[in-house]
Residue frames relative to the residue before (quaternion, step in Angstrom):
aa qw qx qy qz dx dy dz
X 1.0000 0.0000 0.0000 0.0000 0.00 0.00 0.00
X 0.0749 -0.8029 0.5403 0.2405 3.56 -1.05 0.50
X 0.8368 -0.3683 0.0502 0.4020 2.86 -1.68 0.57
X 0.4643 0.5817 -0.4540 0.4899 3.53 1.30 -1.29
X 0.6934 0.5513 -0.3677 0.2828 3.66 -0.07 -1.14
X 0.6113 0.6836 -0.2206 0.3320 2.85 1.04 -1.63
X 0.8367 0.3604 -0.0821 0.4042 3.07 0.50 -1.79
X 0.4583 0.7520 -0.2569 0.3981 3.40 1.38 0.54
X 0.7007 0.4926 0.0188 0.5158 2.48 1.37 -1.29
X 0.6814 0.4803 -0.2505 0.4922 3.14 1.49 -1.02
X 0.3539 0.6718 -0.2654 0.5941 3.39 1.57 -0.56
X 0.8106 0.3045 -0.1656 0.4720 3.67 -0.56 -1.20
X 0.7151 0.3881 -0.2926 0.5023 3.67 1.01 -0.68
X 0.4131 0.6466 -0.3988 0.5022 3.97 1.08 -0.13
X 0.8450 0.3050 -0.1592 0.4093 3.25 -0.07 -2.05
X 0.6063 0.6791 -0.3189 0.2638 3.77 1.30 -0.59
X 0.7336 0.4018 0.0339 0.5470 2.73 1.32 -2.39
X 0.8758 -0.0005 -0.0383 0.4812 3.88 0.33 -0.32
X 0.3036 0.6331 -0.5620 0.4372 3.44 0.34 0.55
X 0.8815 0.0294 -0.1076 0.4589 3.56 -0.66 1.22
X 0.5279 0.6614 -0.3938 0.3590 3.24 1.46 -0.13
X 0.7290 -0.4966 0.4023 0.2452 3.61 -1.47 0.68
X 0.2522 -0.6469 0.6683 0.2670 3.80 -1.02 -0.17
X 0.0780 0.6569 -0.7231 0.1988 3.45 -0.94 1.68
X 0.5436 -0.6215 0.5503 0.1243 2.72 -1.45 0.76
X 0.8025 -0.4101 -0.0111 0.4332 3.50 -0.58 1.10
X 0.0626 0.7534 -0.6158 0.2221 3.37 -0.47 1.87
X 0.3753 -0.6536 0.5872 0.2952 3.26 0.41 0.92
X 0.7998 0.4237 -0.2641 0.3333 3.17 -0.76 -1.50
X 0.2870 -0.7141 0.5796 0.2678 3.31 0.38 -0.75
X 0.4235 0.6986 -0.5233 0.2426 3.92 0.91 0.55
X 0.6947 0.3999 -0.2507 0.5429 3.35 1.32 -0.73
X 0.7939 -0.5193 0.1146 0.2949 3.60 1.08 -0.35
X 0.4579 -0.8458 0.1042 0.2530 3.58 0.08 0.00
X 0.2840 -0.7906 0.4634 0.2821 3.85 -0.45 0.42
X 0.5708 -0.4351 0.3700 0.5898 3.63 -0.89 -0.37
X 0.6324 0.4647 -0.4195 0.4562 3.71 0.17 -0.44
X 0.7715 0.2409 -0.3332 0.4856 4.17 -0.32 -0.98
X 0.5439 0.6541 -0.4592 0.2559 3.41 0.73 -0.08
X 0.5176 0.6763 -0.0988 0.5148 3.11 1.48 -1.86
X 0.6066 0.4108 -0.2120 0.6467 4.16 0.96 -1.49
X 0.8157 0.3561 -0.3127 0.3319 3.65 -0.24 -0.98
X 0.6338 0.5918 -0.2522 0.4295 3.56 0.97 -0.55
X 0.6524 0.2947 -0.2878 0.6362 3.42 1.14 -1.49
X 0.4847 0.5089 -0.5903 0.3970 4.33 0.02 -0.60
X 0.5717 0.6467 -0.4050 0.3017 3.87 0.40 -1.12
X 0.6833 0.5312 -0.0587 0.4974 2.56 0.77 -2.30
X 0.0954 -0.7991 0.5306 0.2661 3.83 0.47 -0.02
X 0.3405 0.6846 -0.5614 0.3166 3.21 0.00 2.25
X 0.3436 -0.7904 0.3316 0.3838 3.49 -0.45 0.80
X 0.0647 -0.7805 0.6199 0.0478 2.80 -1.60 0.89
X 0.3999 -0.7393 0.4271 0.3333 3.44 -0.33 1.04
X 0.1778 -0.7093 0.6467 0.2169 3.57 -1.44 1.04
X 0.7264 0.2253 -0.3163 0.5670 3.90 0.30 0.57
X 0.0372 0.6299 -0.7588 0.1615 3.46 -2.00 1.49
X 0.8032 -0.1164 -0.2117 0.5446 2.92 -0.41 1.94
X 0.7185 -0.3954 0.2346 0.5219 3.29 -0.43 -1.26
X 0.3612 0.6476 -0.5141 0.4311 3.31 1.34 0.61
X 0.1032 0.7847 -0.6076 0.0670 3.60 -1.49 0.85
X 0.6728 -0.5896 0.1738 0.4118 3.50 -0.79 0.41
X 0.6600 0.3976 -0.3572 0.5280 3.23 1.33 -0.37
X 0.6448 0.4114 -0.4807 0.4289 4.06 0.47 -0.12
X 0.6075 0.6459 -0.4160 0.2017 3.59 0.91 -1.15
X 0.6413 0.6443 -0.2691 0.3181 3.96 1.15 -0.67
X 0.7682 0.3293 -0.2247 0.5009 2.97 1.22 -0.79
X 0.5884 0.4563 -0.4951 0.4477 3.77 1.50 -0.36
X 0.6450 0.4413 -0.4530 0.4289 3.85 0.73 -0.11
X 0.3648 0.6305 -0.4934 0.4753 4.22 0.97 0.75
X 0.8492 0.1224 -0.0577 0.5105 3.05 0.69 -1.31
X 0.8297 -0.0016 -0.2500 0.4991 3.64 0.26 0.91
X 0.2611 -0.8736 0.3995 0.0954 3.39 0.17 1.22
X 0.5987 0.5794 -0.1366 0.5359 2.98 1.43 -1.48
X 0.4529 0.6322 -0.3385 0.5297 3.90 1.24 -0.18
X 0.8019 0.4515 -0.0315 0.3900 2.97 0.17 -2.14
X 0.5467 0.6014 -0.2762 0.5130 3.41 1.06 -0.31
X 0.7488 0.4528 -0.2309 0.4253 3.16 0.61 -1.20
X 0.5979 0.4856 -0.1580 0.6178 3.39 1.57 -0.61
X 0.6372 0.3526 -0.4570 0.5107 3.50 0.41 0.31
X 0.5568 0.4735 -0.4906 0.4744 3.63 0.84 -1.23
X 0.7595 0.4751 -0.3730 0.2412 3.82 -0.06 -1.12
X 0.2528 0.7992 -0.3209 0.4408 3.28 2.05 -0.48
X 0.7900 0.5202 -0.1933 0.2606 2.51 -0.76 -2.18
X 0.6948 0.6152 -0.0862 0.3625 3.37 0.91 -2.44
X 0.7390 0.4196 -0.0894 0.5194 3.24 1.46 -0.03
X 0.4368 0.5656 -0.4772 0.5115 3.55 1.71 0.22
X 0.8441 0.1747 0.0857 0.4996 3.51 -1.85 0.11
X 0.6209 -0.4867 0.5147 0.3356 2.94 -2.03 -0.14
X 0.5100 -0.6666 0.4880 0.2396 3.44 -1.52 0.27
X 0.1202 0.7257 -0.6748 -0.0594 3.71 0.00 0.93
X 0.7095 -0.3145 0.4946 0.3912 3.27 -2.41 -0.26
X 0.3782 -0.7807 0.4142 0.2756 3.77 -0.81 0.82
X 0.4819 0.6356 -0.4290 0.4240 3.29 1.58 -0.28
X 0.6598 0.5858 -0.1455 0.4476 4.28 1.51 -0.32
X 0.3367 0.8498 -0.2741 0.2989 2.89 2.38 -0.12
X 0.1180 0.8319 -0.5420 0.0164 3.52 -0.66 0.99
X 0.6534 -0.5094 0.1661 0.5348 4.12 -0.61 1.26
X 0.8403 0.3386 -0.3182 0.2794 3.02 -1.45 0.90
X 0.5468 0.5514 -0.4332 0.4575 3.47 1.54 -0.03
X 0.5744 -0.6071 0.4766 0.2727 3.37 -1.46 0.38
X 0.1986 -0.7507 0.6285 0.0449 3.33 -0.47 1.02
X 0.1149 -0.8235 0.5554 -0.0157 3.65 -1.26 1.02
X 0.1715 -0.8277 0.5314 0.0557 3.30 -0.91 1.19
X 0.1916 0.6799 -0.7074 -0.0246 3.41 -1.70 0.05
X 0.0198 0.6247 -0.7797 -0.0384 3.50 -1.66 0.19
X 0.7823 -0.3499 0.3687 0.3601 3.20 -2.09 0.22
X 0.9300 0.0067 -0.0962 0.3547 3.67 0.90 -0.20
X 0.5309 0.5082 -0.3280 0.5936 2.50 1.91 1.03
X 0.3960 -0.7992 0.4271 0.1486 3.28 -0.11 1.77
X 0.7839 -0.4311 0.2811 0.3474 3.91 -1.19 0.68
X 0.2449 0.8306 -0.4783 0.1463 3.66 -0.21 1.15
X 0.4011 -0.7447 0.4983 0.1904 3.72 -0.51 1.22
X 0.2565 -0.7212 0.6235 -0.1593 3.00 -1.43 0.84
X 0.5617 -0.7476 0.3544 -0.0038 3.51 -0.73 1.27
X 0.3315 0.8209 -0.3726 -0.2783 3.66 0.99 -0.79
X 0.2127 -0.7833 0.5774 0.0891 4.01 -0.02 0.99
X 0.6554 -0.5849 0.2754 0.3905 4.06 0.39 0.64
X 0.6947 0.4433 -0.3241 0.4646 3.34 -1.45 -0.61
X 0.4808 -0.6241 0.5354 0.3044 4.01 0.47 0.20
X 0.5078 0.5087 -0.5517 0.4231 2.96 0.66 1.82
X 0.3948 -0.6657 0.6077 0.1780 4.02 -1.71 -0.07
X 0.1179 -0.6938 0.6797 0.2066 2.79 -1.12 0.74
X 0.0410 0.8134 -0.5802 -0.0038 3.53 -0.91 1.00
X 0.1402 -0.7911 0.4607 0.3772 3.47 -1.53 -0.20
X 0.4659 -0.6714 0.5638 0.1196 3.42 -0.90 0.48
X 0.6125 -0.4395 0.5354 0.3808 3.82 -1.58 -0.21
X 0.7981 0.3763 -0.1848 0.4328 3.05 0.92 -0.74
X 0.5797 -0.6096 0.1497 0.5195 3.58 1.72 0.66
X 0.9071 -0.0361 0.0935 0.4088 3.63 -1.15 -0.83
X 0.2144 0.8086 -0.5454 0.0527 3.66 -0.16 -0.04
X 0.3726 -0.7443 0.5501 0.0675 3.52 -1.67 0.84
X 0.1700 0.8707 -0.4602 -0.0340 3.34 0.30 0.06
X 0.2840 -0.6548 0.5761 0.3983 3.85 -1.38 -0.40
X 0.7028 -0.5791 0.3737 0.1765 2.45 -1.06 1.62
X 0.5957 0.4780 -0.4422 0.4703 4.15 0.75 -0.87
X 0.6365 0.2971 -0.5091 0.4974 4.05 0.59 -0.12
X 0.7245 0.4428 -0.4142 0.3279 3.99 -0.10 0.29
X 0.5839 0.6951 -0.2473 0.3387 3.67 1.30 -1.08
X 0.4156 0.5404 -0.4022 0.6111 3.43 1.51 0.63
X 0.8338 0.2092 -0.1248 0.4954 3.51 0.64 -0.07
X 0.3056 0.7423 -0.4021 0.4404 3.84 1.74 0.76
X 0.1628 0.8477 -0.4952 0.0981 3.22 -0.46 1.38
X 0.7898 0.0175 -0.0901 0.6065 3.22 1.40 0.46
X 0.0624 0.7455 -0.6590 -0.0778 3.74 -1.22 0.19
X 0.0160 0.8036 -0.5932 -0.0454 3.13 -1.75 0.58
X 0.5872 -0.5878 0.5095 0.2241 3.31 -1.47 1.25
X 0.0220 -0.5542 0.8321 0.0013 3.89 -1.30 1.00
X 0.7977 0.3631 -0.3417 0.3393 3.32 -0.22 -0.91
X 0.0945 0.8272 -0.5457 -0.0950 3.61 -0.70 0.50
Protein backbone atom coordinates (compact mmCIF):
# COMPACT_ATOMS: atom_id res chain seq x y z
CA UNK A 1 0.00 0.00 0.00
CA UNK A 2 1.26 3.49 -0.50
CA UNK A 3 1.36 6.15 1.57
CA UNK A 4 -1.53 7.90 -0.54
CA UNK A 5 -3.23 4.57 0.30
CA UNK A 6 -2.25 4.64 3.60
CA UNK A 7 -3.61 7.85 4.49
CA UNK A 8 -6.96 6.95 3.20
CA UNK A 9 -7.60 4.54 5.05
CA UNK A 10 -6.43 6.10 8.10
CA UNK A 11 -8.87 8.89 7.35
CA UNK A 12 -11.88 6.53 6.63
CA UNK A 13 -10.89 4.55 9.79
CA UNK A 14 -10.77 7.91 12.16
CA UNK A 15 -14.11 9.31 10.86
CA UNK A 16 -15.71 5.62 11.09
CA UNK A 17 -14.32 4.14 14.37
CA UNK A 18 -13.98 7.16 16.82
CA UNK A 19 -15.06 10.32 15.77
CA UNK A 20 -17.80 11.34 18.22
CA UNK A 21 -17.24 8.49 20.27
CA UNK A 22 -17.32 8.60 24.23
CA UNK A 23 -14.32 7.98 26.70
CA UNK A 24 -14.74 4.43 28.38
CA UNK A 25 -12.60 2.75 30.03
CA UNK A 26 -11.36 -0.44 28.61
CA UNK A 27 -13.72 -1.47 25.70
CA UNK A 28 -11.75 -3.23 23.53
CA UNK A 29 -14.09 -2.96 20.82
CA UNK A 30 -14.54 0.42 20.97
CA UNK A 31 -18.59 0.16 20.75
CA UNK A 32 -19.01 1.79 24.01
CA UNK A 33 -15.95 3.98 23.59
CA UNK A 34 -12.48 4.77 23.99
CA UNK A 35 -9.44 5.29 26.37
CA UNK A 36 -5.95 6.36 25.47
CA UNK A 37 -4.73 2.82 25.44
CA UNK A 38 -7.70 0.74 23.13
CA UNK A 39 -7.67 3.63 21.17
CA UNK A 40 -3.86 3.53 20.26
CA UNK A 41 -4.74 -0.86 19.69
CA UNK A 42 -7.90 -0.10 17.73
CA UNK A 43 -6.53 2.43 15.36
CA UNK A 44 -3.06 0.77 14.70
CA UNK A 45 -5.04 -3.13 14.47
CA UNK A 46 -7.02 -1.06 11.61
CA UNK A 47 -3.98 0.04 10.20
CA UNK A 48 -2.85 -3.63 9.95
CA UNK A 49 0.28 -2.86 12.19
CA UNK A 50 1.52 -4.73 15.01
CA UNK A 51 0.80 -3.64 18.09
CA UNK A 52 1.46 -5.55 21.08
CA UNK A 53 -1.78 -6.18 23.33
CA UNK A 54 0.22 -7.45 26.49
CA UNK A 55 3.62 -5.75 28.42
CA UNK A 56 4.56 -7.58 31.28
CA UNK A 57 1.64 -8.64 33.00
CA UNK A 58 -0.47 -5.84 32.09
CA UNK A 59 -3.27 -6.68 29.37
CA UNK A 60 -6.30 -5.26 28.03
CA UNK A 61 -8.57 -6.95 30.12
CA UNK A 62 -6.53 -6.57 33.64
CA UNK A 63 -5.18 -3.06 32.68
CA UNK A 64 -8.82 -1.22 33.61
CA UNK A 65 -9.28 -2.17 36.75
CA UNK A 66 -5.40 -2.03 37.98
CA UNK A 67 -5.56 1.67 36.69
CA UNK A 68 -9.01 2.21 39.35
CA UNK A 69 -6.95 1.46 41.92
CA UNK A 70 -3.60 3.11 41.43
CA UNK A 71 -3.59 5.39 38.64
CA UNK A 72 -0.44 7.04 39.37
CA UNK A 73 1.10 3.27 39.00
CA UNK A 74 -0.53 2.70 35.76
CA UNK A 75 0.77 5.70 34.27
CA UNK A 76 4.06 4.99 34.93
CA UNK A 77 3.56 1.77 33.01
CA UNK A 78 2.01 3.05 30.10
CA UNK A 79 4.65 5.93 29.69
CA UNK A 80 7.24 2.90 29.76
CA UNK A 81 4.81 1.26 27.20
CA UNK A 82 4.51 3.80 24.93
CA UNK A 83 8.76 4.06 24.93
CA UNK A 84 8.66 0.92 23.27
CA UNK A 85 6.16 1.25 20.24
CA UNK A 86 7.69 1.62 16.60
CA UNK A 87 10.70 3.46 16.01
CA UNK A 88 11.70 6.77 17.50
CA UNK A 89 11.88 9.64 14.98
CA UNK A 90 12.41 13.61 15.66
CA UNK A 91 8.76 15.05 15.99
CA UNK A 92 9.53 18.02 14.00
CA UNK A 93 9.58 14.81 10.78
CA UNK A 94 6.14 13.81 11.88
CA UNK A 95 4.01 12.35 9.21
CA UNK A 96 -0.13 11.11 9.75
CA UNK A 97 -0.37 8.31 11.78
CA UNK A 98 2.66 8.39 14.06
CA UNK A 99 2.20 8.57 17.72
CA UNK A 100 2.85 11.72 19.14
CA UNK A 101 3.74 11.90 23.02
CA UNK A 102 3.12 14.32 25.65
CA UNK A 103 4.12 15.41 29.17
CA UNK A 104 4.61 18.66 31.23
CA UNK A 105 5.29 19.43 34.92
CA UNK A 106 1.61 18.76 35.54
CA UNK A 107 0.45 17.05 32.96
CA UNK A 108 1.05 13.39 33.37
CA UNK A 109 2.13 11.18 30.04
CA UNK A 110 -0.59 11.18 27.33
CA UNK A 111 -0.53 9.75 23.65
CA UNK A 112 -1.67 11.36 20.85
CA UNK A 113 -2.54 10.39 17.28
CA UNK A 114 -1.09 12.73 14.56
CA UNK A 115 -3.91 12.48 11.55
CA UNK A 116 -2.39 15.55 9.25
CA UNK A 117 -3.23 19.08 8.52
CA UNK A 118 -1.56 19.98 12.09
CA UNK A 119 -4.02 18.23 13.94
CA UNK A 120 -4.46 15.11 16.96
CA UNK A 121 -6.37 12.72 17.43
CA UNK A 122 -6.73 12.41 21.17
CA UNK A 123 -8.82 11.04 24.03
CA UNK A 124 -9.95 12.88 26.88
CA UNK A 125 -12.74 12.22 29.87
CA UNK A 126 -14.80 13.77 27.86
CA UNK A 127 -14.30 11.20 24.80
CA UNK A 128 -12.74 11.70 21.26
CA UNK A 129 -11.29 14.97 20.48
CA UNK A 130 -9.24 16.61 17.47
CA UNK A 131 -7.22 19.20 18.13
CA UNK A 132 -4.15 21.35 16.44
CA UNK A 133 -1.48 20.23 17.59
CA UNK A 134 0.22 24.18 17.87
CA UNK A 135 -2.17 24.34 21.19
CA UNK A 136 -0.25 21.16 22.69
CA UNK A 137 3.53 21.45 21.29
CA UNK A 138 4.52 23.21 24.50
CA UNK A 139 4.40 20.01 26.09
CA UNK A 140 5.86 17.46 22.98
CA UNK A 141 8.33 15.22 24.17
CA UNK A 142 8.56 12.50 21.91
CA UNK A 143 6.99 10.69 18.78
CA UNK A 144 7.05 7.40 17.24
CA UNK A 145 6.58 5.68 13.85
CA UNK A 146 4.49 2.01 13.94
CA UNK A 147 3.30 2.44 10.72
CA UNK A 148 5.93 2.13 8.12
Amino acid sequence: MNRAEQESKMAKIISEKFLSKKFFLGDISGLKGWDCLNSLAGFYDSMDCSFPHQFKDWDESNYPERWKKNEENCREVLKEFLLTLGDPIDPQYRIMGDLLLFEGRSIPLFPAIFIGNGNVMLIFKNGVKIAPLNHLSKWLVGARRLIK
